[in-house]
N, C-alpha and C positions, 0 to 999 in steps of 0.2 A: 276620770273614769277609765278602766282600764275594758278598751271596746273588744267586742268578740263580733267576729263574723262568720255566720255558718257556711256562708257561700262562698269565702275568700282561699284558693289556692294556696297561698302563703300569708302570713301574718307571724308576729312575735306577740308571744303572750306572756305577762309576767305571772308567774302564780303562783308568787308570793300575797300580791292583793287580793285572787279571787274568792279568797274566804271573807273577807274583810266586807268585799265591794257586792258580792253578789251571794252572802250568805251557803257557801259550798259548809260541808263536814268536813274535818281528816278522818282517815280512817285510825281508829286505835287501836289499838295494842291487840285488847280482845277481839276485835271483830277481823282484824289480823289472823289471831289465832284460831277464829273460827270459820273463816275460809278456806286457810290452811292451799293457797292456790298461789303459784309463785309471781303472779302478777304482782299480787295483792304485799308477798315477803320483798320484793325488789322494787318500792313503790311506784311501778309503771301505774299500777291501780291506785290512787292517791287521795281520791274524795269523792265525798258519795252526798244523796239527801236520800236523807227514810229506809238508808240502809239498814239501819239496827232496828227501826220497827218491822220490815223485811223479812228481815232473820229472824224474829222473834215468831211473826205470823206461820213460816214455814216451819221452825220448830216447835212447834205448838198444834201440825198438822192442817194449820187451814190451807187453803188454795191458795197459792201464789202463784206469777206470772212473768214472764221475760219477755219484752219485746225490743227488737231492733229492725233495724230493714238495710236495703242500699238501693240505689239509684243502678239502674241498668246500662252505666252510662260505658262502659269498659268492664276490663274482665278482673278479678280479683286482686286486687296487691296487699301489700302488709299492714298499711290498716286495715283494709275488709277484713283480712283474717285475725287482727287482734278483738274485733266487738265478735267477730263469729266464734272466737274461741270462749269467750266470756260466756253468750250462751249457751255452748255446750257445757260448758263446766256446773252453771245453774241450774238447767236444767239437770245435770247425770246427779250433781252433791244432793240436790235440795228437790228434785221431783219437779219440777218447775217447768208447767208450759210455756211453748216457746209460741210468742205469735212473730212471726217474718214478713215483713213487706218489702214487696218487691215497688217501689218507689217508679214506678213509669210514668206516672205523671208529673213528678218531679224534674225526671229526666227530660222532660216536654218543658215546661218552663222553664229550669234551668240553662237544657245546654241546648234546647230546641230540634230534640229527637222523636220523630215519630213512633207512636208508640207500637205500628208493627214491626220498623226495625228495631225496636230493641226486645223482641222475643227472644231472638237465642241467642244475645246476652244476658239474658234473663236465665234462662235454661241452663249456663254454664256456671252462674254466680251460684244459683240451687247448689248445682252436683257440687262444687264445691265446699256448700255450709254442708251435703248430706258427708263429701268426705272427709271434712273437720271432724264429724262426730256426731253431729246433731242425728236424734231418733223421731225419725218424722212421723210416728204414730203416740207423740207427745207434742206435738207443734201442729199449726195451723199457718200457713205458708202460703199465702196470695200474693195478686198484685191490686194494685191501686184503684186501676183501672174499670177490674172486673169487681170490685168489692162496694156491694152499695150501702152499705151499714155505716161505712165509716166516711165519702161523699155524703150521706143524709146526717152524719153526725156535725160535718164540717160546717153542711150549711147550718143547722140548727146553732152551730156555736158562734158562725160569723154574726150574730146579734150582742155577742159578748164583749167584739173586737172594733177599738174605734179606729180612725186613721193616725189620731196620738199616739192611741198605745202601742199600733204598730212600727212607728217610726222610734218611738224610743227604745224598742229591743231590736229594730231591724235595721234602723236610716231609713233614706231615702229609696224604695226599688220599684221596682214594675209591680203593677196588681195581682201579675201571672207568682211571682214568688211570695206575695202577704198571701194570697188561697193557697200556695205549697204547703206554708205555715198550718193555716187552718186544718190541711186536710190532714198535715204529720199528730195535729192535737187530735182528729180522727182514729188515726191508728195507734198512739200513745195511750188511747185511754176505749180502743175496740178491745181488750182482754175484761172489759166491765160492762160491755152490751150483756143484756136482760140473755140474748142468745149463747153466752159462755158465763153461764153461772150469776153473772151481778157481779155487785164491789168484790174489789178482791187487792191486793197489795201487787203493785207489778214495779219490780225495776227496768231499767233502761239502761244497758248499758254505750254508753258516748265517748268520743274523744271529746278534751274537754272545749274544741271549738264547737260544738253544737249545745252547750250548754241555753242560748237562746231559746233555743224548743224545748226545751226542758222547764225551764221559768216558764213559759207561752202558756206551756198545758197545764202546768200546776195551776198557773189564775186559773185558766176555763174552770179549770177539774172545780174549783174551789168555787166560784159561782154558779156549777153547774150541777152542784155536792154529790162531785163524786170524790172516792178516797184521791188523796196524791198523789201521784205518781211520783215513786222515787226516781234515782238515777245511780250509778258509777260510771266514774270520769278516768280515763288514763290519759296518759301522756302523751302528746304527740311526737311521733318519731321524726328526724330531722331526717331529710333527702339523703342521698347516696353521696351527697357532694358536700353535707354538712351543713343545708341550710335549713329556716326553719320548720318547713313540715313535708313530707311524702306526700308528693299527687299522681292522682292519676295521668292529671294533663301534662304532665312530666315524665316521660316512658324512661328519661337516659337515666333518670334519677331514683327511678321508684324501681322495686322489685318485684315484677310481678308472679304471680301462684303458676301461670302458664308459659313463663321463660323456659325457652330451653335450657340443658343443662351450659353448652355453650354461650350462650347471651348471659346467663344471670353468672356466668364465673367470668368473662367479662365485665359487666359490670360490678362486680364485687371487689375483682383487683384495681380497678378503677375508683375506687369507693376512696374519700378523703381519708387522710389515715393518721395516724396520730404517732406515728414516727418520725425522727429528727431530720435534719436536712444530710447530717452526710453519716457514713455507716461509725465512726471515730463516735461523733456523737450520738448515735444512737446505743455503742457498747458501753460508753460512761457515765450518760446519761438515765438513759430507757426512755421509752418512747409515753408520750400523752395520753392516758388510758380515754379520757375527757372526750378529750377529740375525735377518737378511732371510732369509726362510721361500723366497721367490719366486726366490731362490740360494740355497738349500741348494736346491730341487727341480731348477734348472736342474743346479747342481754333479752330484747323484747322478745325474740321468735323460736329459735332453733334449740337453745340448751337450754335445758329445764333442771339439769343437774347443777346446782350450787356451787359444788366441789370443781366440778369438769370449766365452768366458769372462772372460778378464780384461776384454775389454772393460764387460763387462756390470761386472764387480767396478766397475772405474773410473767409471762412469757414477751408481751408487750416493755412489761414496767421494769423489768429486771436488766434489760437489756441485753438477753441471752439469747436474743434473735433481731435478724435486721425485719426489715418489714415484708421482705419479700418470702422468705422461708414463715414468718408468722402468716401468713396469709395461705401458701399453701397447703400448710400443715390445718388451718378451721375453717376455709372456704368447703372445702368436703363436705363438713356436717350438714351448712345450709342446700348444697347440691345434693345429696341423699335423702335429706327432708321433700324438698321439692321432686325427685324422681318416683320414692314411694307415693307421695300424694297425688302426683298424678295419674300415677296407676289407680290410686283408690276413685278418680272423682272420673276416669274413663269408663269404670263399671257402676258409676252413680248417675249415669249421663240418662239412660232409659228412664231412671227412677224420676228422677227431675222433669223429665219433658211430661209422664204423666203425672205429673201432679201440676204440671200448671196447664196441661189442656182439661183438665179435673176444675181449673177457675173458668173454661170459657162457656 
């Protein structure tokens, strides 16, 4: 069995078997073409469940729903901003409310943070998803804590949940992470409390190690008849160093939304690279597009231009640059991304703080 753990820092995932082993979708062709979102054309976006019935209920005008959250455990990095770009996009294409939770009690069982310290890390992960794009007069945006709909949902579900079926999607953990569980099946399936309309199709969008909560709450849902919750899955981005996934608990590795422009173009030239060892073989050769950390970051995050990409690939693979001129010449794009979005999420900063003394 090819094991997933939503809690694990690093892990290697094969995902070739998770269709196989855990019943995931690919995404096809059509539903490709009906996203029309370049996650989705560059398979970072790569498997989904209850996608297409999703898509069907939104273009058909009923109510659909997006929900994700994060743990207020640190301040934004590149995966935060790849599921927050996901719901902006569902939300802007498809009218799709956005519910966001602010995971604080996660972040209490997890990483054993009190939940007043982590208010304004709380407050800056907002400003962030508000300067991604999200339109918070189509979302509803709590934390965990303060929300008792989805606690009285959790315990009502924990009747559902044995200590078997716990350890078979989780292992062995502390009781403080099986209630995480329960209370994530709270907020996965709060866009269908009686209080936001009833049933309603909601996706989820995950990196595909959290695919656990995403089974978890499908049983509930299904014993507890509500509709499914679907999901979309991307990929996870390896470290700055090339290994296999971006964490938080990892600052030399990971890229965060609030580096300065100094820190993250150090760490960017620093980034494992996928050039040869000496410049002879790099001009005869070309360099490893595979390997280059400094394209996979452009791929997931920064260029959205297809064209402007391949160049970049070609520049690499051609051998028409050693790695240090390649580097100068595209580290810019991702330093210009991160200076404008800064600026956005500094005049997002008021907004955010009211809307979560709006939960207290």
């Amino acid at each position: 069995m090819n094991s997933i753990d939503p809690w694990a820092a690093e892990q290697s995932i094969d995902y070739s078997k998770l269709f196989d082993e855990f019943g995931m979708s690919r995404l096809t062709p059509e539903i490709v073409r009906k996203l029309d979102f370049y996650l989705a054309r560059r398979g970072i976006l790569f498997a989904h469940r209850d996608l297409d019935l999703w898509l069907r209920d939104a273009e058909e005008g009923k109510p659909v729903a997006v929900m994700s959250g994060i743990k207020p455990s640190s301040e934004f990095h590149l995966g935060s901003k790849l599921t927050a770009e996901e719901l902006v996009f569902f939300q802007k294409k498809f009218g799709a409310k956005v519910f966001f939770c602010v995971a604080d009690l996660e972040a209490y069982a997890d990483n054993g943070l009190p939940l007043e310290q982590t208010h304004e890390t709380a407050v800056s992960n907002v400003a962030d998803l508000l300067a991604l794009g999200l339109d918070e007069k189509n979302a509803y945006i709590y934390k965990q804590s303060q929300e008792r709909r989805v606690m009285q949902m959790a315990y009502i579900f924990s009747r559902r949940a044995t200590p078997a079926m716990l350890r078979a999607i989780y292992g062995e953990r502390n009781y403080s992470l099986y209630f995480a569980a329960l209370t994530q099946v709270g907020d996965i399936l709060l866009p269908q409390h009686e209080d936001f309309g009833g049933q309603k199709r909601t996706i989820v969008p995950v990196g595909v190690d959290q695919d656990p909560h995403i089974r978890f709450a499908r049983d509930i849902a299904f014993k507890e008849k509500f509709l499914l919750p679907g999901a979309t899955y991307h990929r996870i981005m390896r470290s700055l160093r090339g290994e296999s996934k971006m964490s938080k608990r990892e600052p030399d590795s990971t890229l965060m939304l609030s580096d300065s422009p100094e820190v993250a173009k150090k760490k960017l030239m620093n980034a494992f690279s996928g050039g040869r060892a000496t410049a002879e073989e790099q001009r005869r050769l070309g360099g490893e597009i595979e390997k280059d950390m400094l394209y996979e970051v452009m791929r997931f995050h920064f260029i959205q231009d297809d064209r402007l990409l391949q160049e970049m690939s070609d520049d690499m693979t051609s051998g028409r640059m050693l790695t240090g001129e390649y580097k100068e010449k595209w580290i810019p794009y991702a330093l210009n991304w991160l200076k404008a979005h800064q600026e956005k999420k500094r005049q997002m900063l008021p907004k955010a703080r009211k809307i979560l003394q709006q939960m207290g």
